[in-house]
mmCIF file of the N, C-alpha and C atoms, coordinates in Angstrom:
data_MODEL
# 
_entry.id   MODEL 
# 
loop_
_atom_site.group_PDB 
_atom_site.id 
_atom_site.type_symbol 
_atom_site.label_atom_id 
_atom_site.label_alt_id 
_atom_site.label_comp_id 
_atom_site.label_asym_id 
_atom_site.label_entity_id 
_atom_site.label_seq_id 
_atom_site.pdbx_PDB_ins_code 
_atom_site.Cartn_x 
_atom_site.Cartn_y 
_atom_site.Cartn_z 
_atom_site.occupancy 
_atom_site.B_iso_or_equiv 
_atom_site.pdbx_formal_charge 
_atom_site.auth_seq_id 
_atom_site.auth_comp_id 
_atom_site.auth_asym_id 
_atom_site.auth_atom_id 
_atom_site.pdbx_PDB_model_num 
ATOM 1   N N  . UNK A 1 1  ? 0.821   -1.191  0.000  1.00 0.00 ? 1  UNK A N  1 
ATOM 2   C CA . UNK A 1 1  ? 0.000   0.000   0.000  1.00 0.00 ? 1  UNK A CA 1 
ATOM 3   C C  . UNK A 1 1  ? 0.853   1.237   0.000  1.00 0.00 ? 1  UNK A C  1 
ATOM 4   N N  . UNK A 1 2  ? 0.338   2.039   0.058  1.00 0.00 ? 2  UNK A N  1 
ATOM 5   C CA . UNK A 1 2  ? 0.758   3.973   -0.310 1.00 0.00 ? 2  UNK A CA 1 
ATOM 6   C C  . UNK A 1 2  ? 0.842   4.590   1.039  1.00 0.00 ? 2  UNK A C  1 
ATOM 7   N N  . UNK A 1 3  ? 0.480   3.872   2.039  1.00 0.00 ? 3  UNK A N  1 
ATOM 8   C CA . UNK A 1 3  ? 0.171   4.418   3.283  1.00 0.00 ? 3  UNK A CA 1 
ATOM 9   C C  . UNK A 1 3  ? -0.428  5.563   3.758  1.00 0.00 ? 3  UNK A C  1 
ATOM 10  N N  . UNK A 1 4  ? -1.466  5.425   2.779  1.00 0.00 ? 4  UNK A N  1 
ATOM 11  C CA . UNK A 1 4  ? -2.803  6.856   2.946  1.00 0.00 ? 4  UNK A CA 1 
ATOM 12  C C  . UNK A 1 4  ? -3.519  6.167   3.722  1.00 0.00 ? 4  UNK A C  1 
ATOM 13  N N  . UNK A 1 5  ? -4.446  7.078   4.972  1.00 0.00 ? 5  UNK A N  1 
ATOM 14  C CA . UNK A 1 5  ? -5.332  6.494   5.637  1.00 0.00 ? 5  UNK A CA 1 
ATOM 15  C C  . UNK A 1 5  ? -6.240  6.658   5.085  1.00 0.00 ? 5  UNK A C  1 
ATOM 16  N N  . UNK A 1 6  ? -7.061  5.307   5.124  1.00 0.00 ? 6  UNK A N  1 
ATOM 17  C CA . UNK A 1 6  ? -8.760  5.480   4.228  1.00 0.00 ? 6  UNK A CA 1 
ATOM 18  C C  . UNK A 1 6  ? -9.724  5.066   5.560  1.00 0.00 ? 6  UNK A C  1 
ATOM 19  N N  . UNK A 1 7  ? -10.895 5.676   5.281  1.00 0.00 ? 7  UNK A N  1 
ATOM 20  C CA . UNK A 1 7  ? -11.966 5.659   6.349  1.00 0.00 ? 7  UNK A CA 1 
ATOM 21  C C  . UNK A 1 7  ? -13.070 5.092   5.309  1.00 0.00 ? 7  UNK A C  1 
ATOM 22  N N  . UNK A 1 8  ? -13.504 4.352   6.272  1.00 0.00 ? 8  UNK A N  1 
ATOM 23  C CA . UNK A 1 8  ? -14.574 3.185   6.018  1.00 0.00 ? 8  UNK A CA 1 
ATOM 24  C C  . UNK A 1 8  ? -15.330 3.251   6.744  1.00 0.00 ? 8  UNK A C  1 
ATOM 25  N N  . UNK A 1 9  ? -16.958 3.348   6.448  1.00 0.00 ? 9  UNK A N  1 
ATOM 26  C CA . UNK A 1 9  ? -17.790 2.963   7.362  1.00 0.00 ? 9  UNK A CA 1 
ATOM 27  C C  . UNK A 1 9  ? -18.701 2.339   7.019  1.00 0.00 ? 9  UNK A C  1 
ATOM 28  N N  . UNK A 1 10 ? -19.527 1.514   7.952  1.00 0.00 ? 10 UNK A N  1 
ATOM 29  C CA . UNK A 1 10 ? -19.966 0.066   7.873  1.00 0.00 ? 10 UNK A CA 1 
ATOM 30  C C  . UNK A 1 10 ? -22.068 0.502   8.613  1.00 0.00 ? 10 UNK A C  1 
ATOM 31  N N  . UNK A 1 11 ? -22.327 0.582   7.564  1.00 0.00 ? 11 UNK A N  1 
ATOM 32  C CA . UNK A 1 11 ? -24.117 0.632   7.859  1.00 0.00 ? 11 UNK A CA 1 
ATOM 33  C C  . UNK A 1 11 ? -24.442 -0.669  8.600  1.00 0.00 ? 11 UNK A C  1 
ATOM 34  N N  . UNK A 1 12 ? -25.142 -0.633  9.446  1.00 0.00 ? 12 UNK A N  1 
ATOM 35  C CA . UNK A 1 12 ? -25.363 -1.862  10.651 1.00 0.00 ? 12 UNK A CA 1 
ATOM 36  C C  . UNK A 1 12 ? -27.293 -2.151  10.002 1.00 0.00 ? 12 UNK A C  1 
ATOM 37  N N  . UNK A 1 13 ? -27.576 -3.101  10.468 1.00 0.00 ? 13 UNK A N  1 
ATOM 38  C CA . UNK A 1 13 ? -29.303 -2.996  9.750  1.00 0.00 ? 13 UNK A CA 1 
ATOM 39  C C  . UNK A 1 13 ? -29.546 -2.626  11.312 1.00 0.00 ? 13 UNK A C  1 
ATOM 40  N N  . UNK A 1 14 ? -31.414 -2.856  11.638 1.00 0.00 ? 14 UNK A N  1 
ATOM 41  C CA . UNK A 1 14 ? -31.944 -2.289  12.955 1.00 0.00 ? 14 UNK A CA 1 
ATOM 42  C C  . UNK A 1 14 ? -31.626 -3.412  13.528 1.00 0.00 ? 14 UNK A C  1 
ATOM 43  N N  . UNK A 1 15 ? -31.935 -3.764  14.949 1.00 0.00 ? 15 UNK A N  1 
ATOM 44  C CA . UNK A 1 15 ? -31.883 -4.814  15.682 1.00 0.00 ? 15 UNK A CA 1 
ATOM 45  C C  . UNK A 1 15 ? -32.910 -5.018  16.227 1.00 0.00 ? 15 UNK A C  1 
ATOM 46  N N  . UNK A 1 16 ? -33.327 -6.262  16.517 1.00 0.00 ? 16 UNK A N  1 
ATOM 47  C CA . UNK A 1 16 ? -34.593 -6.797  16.616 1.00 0.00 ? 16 UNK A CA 1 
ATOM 48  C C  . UNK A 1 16 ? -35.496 -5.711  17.652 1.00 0.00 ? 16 UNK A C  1 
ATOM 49  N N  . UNK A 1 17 ? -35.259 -4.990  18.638 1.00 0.00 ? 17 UNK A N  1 
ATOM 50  C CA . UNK A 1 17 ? -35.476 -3.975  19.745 1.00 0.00 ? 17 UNK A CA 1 
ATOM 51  C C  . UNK A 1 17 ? -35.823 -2.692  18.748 1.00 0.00 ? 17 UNK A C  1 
ATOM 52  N N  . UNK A 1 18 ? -34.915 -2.060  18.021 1.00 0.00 ? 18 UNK A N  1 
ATOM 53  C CA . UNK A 1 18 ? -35.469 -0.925  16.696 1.00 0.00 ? 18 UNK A CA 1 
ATOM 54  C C  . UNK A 1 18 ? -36.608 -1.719  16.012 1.00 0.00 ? 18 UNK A C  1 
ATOM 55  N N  . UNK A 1 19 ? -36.270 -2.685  15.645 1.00 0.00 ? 19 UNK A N  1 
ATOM 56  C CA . UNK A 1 19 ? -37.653 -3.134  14.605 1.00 0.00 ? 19 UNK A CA 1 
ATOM 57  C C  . UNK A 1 19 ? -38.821 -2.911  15.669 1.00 0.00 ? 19 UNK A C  1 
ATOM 58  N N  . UNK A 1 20 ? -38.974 -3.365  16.756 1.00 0.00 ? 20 UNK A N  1 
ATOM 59  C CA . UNK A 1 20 ? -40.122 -3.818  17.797 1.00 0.00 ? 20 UNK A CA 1 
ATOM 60  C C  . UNK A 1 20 ? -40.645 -2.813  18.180 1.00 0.00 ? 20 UNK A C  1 
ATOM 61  N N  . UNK A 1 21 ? -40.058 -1.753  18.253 1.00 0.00 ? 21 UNK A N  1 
ATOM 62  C CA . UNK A 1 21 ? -40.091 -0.302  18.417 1.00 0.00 ? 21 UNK A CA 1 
ATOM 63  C C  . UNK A 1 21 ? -40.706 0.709   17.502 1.00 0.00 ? 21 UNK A C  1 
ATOM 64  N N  . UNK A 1 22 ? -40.200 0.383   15.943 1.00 0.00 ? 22 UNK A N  1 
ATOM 65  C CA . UNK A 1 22 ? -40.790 1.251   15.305 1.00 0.00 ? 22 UNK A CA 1 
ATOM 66  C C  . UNK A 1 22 ? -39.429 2.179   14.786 1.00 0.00 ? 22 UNK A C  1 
ATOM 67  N N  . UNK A 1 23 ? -38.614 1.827   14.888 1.00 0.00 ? 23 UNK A N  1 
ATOM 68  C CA . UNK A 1 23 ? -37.334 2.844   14.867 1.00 0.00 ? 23 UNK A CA 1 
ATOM 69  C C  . UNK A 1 23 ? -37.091 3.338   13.337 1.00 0.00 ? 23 UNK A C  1 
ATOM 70  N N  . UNK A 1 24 ? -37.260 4.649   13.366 1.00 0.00 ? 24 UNK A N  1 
ATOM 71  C CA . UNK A 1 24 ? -37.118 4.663   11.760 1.00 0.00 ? 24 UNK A CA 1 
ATOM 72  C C  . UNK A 1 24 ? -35.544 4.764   11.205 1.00 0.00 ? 24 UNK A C  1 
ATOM 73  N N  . UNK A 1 25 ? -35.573 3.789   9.957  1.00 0.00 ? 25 UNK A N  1 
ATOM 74  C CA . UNK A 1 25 ? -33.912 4.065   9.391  1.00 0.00 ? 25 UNK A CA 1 
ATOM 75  C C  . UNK A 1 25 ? -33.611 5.201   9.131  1.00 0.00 ? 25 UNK A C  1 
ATOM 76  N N  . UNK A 1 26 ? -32.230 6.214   10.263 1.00 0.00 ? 26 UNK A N  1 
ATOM 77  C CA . UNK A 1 26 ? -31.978 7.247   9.848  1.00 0.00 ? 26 UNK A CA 1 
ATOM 78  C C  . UNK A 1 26 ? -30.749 7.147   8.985  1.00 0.00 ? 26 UNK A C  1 
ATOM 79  N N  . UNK A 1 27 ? -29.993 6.557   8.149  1.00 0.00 ? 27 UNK A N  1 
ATOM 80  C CA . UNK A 1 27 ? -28.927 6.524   7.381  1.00 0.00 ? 27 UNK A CA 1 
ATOM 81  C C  . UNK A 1 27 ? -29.624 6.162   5.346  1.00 0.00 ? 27 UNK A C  1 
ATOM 82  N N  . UNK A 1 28 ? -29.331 7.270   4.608  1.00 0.00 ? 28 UNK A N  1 
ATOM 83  C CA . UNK A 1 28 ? -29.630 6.887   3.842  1.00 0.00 ? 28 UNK A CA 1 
ATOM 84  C C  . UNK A 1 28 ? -28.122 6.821   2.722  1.00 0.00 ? 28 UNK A C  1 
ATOM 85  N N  . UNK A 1 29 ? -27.986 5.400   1.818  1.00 0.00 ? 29 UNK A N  1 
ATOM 86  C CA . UNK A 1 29 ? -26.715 5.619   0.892  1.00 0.00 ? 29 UNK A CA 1 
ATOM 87  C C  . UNK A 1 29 ? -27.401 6.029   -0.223 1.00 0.00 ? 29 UNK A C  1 
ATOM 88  N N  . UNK A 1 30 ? -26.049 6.620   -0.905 1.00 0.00 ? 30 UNK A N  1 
ATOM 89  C CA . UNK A 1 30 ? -25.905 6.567   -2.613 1.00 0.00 ? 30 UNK A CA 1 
ATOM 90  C C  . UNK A 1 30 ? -25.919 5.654   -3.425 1.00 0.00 ? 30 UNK A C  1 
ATOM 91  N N  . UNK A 1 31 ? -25.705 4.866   -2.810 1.00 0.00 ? 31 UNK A N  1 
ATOM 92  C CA . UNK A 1 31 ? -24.734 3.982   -3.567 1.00 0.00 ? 31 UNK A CA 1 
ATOM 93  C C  . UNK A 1 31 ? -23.340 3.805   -4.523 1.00 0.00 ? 31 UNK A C  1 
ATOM 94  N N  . UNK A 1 32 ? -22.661 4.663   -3.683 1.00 0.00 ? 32 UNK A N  1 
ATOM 95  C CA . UNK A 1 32 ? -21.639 5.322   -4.245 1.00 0.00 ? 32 UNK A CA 1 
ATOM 96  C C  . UNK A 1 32 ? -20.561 5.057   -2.544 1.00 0.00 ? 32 UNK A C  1 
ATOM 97  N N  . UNK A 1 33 ? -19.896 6.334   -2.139 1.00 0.00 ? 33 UNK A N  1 
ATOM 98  C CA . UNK A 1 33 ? -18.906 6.865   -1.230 1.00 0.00 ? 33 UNK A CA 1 
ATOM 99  C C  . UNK A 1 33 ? -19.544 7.737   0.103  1.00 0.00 ? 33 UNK A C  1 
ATOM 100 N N  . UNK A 1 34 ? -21.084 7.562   -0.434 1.00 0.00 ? 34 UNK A N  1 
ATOM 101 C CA . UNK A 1 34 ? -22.136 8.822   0.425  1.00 0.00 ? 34 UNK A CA 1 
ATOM 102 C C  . UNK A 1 34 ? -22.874 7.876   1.486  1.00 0.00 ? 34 UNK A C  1 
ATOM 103 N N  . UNK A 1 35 ? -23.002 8.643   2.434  1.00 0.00 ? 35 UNK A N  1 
ATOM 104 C CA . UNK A 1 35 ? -23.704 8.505   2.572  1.00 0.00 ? 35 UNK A CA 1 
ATOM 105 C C  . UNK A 1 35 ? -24.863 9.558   3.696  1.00 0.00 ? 35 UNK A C  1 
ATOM 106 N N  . UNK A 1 36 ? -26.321 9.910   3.699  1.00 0.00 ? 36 UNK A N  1 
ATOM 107 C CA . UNK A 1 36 ? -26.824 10.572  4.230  1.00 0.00 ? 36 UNK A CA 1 
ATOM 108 C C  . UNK A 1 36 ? -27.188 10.459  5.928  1.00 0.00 ? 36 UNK A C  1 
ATOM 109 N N  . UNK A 1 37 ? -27.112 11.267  6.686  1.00 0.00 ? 37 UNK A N  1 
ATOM 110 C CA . UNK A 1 37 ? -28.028 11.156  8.046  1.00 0.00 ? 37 UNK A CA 1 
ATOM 111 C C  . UNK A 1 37 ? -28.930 11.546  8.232  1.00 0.00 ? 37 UNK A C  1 
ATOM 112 N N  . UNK A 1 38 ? -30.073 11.223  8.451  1.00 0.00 ? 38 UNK A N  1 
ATOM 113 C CA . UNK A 1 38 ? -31.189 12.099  8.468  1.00 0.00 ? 38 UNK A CA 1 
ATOM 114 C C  . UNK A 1 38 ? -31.850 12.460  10.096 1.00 0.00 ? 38 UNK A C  1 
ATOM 115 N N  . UNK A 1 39 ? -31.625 13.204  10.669 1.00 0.00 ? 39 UNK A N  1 
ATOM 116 C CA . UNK A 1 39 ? -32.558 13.450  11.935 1.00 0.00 ? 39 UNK A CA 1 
ATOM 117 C C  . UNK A 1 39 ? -33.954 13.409  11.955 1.00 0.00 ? 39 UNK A C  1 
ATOM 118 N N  . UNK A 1 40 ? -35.124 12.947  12.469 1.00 0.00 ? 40 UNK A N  1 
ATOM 119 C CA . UNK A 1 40 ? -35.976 13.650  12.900 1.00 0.00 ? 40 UNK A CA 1 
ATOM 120 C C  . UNK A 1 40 ? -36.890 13.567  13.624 1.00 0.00 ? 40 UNK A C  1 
ATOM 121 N N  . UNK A 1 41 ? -36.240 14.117  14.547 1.00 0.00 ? 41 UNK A N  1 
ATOM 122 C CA . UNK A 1 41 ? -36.347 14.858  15.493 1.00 0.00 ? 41 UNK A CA 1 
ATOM 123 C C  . UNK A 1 41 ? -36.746 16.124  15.771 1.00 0.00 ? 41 UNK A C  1 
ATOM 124 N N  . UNK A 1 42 ? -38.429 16.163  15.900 1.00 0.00 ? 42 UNK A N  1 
ATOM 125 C CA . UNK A 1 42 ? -39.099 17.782  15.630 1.00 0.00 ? 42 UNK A CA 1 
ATOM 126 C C  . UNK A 1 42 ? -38.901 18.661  16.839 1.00 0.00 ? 42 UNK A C  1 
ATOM 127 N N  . UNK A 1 43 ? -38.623 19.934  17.005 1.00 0.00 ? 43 UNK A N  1 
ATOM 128 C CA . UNK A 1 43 ? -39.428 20.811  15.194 1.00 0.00 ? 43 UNK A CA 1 
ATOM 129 C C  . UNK A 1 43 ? -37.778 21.050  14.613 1.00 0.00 ? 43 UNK A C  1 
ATOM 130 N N  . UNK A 1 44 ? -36.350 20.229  14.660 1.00 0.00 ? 44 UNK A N  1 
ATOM 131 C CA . UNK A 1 44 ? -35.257 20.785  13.891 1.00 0.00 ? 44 UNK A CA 1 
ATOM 132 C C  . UNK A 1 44 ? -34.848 19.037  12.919 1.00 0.00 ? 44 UNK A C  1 
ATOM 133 N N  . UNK A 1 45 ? -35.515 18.439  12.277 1.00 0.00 ? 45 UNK A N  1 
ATOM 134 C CA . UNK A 1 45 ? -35.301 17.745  11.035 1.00 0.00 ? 45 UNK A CA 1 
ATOM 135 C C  . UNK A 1 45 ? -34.148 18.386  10.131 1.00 0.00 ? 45 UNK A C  1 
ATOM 136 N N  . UNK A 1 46 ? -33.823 17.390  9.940  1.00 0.00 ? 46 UNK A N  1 
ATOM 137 C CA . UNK A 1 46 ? -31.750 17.637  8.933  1.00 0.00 ? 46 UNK A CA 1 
ATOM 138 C C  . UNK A 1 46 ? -31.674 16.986  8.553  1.00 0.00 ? 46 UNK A C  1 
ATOM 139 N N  . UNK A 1 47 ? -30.989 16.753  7.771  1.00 0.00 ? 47 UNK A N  1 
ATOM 140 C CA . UNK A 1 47 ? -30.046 15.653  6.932  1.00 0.00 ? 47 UNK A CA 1 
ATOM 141 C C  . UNK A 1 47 ? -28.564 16.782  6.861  1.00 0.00 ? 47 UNK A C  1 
ATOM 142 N N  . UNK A 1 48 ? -27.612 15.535  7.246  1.00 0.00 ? 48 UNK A N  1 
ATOM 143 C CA . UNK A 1 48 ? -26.062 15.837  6.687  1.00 0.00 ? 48 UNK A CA 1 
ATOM 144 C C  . UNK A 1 48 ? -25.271 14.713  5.912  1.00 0.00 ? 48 UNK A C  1 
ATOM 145 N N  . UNK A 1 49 ? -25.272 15.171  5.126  1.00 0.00 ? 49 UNK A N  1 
ATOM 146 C CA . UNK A 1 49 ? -24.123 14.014  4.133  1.00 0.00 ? 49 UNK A CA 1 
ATOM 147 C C  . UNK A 1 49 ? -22.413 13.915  4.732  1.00 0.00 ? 49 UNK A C  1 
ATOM 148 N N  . UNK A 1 50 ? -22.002 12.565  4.365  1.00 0.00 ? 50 UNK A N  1 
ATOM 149 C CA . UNK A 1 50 ? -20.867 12.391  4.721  1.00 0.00 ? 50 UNK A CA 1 
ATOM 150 C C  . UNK A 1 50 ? -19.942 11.210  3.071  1.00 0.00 ? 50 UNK A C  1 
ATOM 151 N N  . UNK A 1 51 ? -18.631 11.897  3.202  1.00 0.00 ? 51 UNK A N  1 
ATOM 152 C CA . UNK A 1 51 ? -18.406 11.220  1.900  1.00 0.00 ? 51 UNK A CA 1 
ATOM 153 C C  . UNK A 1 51 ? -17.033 10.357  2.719  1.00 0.00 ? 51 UNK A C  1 
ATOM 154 N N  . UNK A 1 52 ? -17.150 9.023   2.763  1.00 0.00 ? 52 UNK A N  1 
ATOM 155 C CA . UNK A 1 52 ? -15.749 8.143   2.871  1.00 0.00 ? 52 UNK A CA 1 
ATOM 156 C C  . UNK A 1 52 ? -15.414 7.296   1.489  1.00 0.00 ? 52 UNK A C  1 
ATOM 157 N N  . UNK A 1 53 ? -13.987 6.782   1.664  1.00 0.00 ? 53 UNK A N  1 
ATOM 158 C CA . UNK A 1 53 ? -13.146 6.151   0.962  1.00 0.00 ? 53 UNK A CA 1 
ATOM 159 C C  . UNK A 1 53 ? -14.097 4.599   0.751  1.00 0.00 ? 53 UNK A C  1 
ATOM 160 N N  . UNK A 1 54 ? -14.890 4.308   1.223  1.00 0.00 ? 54 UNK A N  1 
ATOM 161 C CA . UNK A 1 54 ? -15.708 3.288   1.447  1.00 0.00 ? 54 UNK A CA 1 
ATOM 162 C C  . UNK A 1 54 ? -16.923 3.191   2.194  1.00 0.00 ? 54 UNK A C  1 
ATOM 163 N N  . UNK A 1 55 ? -18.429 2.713   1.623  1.00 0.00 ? 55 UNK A N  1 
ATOM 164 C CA . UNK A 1 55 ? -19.357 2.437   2.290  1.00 0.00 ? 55 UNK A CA 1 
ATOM 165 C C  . UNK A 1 55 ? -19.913 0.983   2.681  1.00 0.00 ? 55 UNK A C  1 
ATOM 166 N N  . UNK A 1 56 ? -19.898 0.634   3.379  1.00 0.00 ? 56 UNK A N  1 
ATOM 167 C CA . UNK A 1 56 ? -20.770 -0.926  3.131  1.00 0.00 ? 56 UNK A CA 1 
ATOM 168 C C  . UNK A 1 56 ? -22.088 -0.870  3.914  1.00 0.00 ? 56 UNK A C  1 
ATOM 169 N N  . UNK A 1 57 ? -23.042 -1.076  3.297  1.00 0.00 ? 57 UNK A N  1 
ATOM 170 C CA . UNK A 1 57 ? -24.159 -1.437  3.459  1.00 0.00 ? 57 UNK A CA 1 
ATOM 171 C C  . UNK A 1 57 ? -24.794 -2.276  4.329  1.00 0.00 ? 57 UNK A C  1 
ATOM 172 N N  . UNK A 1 58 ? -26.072 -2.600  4.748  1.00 0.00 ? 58 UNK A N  1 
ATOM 173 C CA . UNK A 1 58 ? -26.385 -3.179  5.427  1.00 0.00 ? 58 UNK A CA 1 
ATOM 174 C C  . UNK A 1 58 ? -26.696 -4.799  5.127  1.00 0.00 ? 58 UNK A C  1 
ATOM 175 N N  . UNK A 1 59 ? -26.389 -4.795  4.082  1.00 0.00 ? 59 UNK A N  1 
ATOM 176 C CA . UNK A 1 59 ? -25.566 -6.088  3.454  1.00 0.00 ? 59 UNK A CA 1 
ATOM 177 C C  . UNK A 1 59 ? -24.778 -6.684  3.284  1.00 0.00 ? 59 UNK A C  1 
ATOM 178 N N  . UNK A 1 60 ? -23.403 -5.963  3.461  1.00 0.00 ? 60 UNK A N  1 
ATOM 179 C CA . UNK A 1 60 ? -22.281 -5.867  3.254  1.00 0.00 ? 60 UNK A CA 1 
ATOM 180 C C  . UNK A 1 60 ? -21.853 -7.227  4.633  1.00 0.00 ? 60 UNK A C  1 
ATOM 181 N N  . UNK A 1 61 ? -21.198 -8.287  3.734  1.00 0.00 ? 61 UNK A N  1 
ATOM 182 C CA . UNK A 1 61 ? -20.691 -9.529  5.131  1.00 0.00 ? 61 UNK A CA 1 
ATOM 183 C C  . UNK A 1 61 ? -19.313 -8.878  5.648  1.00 0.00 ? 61 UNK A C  1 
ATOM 184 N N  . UNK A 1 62 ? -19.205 -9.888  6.726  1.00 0.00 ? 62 UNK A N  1 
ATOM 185 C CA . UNK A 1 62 ? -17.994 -9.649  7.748  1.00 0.00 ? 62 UNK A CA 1 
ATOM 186 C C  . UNK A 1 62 ? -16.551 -10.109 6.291  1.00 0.00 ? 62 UNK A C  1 
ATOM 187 N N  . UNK A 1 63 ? -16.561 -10.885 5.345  1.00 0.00 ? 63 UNK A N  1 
ATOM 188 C CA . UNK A 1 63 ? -15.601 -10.895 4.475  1.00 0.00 ? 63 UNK A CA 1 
ATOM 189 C C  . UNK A 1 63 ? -15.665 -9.981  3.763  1.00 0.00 ? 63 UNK A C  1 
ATOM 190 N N  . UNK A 1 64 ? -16.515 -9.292  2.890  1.00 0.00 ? 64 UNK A N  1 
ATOM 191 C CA . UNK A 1 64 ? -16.464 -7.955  2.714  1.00 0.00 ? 64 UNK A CA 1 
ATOM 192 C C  . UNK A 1 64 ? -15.846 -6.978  2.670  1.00 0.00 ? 64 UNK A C  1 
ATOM 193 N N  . UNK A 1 65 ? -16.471 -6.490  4.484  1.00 0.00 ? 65 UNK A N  1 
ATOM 194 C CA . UNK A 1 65 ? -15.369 -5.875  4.721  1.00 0.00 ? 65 UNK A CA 1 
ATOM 195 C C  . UNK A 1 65 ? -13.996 -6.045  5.181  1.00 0.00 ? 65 UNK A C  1 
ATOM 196 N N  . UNK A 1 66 ? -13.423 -7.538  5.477  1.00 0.00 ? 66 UNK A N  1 
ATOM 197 C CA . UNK A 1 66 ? -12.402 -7.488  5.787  1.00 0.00 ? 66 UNK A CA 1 
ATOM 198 C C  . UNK A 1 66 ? -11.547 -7.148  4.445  1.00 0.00 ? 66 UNK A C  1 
ATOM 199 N N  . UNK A 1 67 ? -12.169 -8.206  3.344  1.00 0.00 ? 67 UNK A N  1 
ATOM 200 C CA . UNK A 1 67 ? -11.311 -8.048  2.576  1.00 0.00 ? 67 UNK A CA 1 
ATOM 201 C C  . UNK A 1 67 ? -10.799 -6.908  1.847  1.00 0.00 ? 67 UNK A C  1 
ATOM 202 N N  . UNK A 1 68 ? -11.918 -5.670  2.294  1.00 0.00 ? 68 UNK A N  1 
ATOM 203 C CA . UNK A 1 68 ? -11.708 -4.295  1.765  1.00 0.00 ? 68 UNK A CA 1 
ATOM 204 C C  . UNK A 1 68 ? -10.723 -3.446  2.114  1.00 0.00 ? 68 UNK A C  1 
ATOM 205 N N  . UNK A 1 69 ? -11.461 -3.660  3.444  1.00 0.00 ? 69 UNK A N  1 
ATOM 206 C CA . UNK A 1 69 ? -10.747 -2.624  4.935  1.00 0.00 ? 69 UNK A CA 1 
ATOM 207 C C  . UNK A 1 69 ? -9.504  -2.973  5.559  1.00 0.00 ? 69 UNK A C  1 
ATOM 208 N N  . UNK A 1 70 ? -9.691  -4.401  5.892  1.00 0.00 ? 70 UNK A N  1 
ATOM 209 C CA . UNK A 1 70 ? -8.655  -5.034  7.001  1.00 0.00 ? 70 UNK A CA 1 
ATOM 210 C C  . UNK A 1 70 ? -7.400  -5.325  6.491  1.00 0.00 ? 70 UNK A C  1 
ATOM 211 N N  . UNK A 1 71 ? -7.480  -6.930  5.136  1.00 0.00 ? 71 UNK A N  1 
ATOM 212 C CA . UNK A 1 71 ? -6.875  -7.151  4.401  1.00 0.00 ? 71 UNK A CA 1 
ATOM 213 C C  . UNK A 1 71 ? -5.139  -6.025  3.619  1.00 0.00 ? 71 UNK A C  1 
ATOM 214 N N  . UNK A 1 72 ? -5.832  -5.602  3.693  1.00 0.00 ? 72 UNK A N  1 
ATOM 215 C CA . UNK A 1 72 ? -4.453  -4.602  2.997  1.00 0.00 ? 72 UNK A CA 1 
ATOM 216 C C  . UNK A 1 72 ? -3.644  -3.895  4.151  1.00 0.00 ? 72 UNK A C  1 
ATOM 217 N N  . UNK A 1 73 ? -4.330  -4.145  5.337  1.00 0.00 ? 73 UNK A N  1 
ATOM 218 C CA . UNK A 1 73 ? -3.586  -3.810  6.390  1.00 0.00 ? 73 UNK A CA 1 
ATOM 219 C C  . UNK A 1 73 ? -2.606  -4.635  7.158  1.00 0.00 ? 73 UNK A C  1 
ATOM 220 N N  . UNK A 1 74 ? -3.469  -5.713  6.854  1.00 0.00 ? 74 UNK A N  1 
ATOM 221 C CA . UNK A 1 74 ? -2.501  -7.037  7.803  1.00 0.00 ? 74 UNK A CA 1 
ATOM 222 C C  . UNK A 1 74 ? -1.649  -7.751  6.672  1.00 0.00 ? 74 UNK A C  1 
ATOM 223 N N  . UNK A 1 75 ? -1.953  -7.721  5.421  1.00 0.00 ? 75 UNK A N  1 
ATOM 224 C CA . UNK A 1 75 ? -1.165  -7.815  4.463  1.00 0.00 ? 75 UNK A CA 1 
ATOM 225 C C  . UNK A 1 75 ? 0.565   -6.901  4.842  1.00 0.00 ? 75 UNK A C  1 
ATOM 226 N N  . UNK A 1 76 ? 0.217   -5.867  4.860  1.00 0.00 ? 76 UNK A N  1 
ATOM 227 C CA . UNK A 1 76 ? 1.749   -4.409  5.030  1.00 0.00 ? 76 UNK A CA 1 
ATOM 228 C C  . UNK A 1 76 ? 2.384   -4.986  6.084  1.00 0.00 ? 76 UNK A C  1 
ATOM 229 N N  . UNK A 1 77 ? 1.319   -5.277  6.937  1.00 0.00 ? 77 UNK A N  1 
ATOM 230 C CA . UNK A 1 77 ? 2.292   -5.172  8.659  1.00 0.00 ? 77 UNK A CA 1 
ATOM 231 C C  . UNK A 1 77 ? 2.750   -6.698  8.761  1.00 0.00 ? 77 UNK A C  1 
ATOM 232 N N  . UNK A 1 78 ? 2.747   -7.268  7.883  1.00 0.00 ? 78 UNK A N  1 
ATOM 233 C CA . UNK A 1 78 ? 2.948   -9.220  8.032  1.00 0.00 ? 78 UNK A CA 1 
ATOM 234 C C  . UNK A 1 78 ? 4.491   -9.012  7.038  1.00 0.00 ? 78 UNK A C  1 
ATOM 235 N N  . UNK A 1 79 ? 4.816   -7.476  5.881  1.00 0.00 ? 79 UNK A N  1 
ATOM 236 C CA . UNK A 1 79 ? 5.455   -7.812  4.770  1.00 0.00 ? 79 UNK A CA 1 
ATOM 237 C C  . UNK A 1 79 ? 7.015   -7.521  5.799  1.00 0.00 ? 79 UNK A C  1 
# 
């Protein structure tokens, strides 16, 4: 690697307690590097976007992301 730090972040789905609840999904992606937050929380509702080197989804498996995120790390520090 180049030894640039890249930031990754990892969308989680709800957990059985949010579902039971009613919890609404506040993270929306691009499907791209984006992804949105949405508050709301009345009477000040927002959204702020955030752009990383990587998104994974709430699909996204534990190989995935290793092999995205982790992989090239423990690869350098093993060379």
């Amino acid at each position: 690697g180049d030894g640039a730090i890249r930031v990754c972040c990892r969308v989680r789905p709800q957990n059985a307690s949010e579902q039971r609840g009613g919890g609404a999904v506040c993270v929306d992606l691009d499907g791209g590097n984006t992804l949105t937050l949405k508050t709301q929380q009345l009477p000040a509702k927002s959204e702020h976007s955030f752009s990383f080197d990587t998104v994974f989804g709430v699909d996204s498996t534990q190989e995935e992301v290793y092999t995205d995120a982790a992989a090239p790390i423990v690869g350098a520090v093993l060379q």
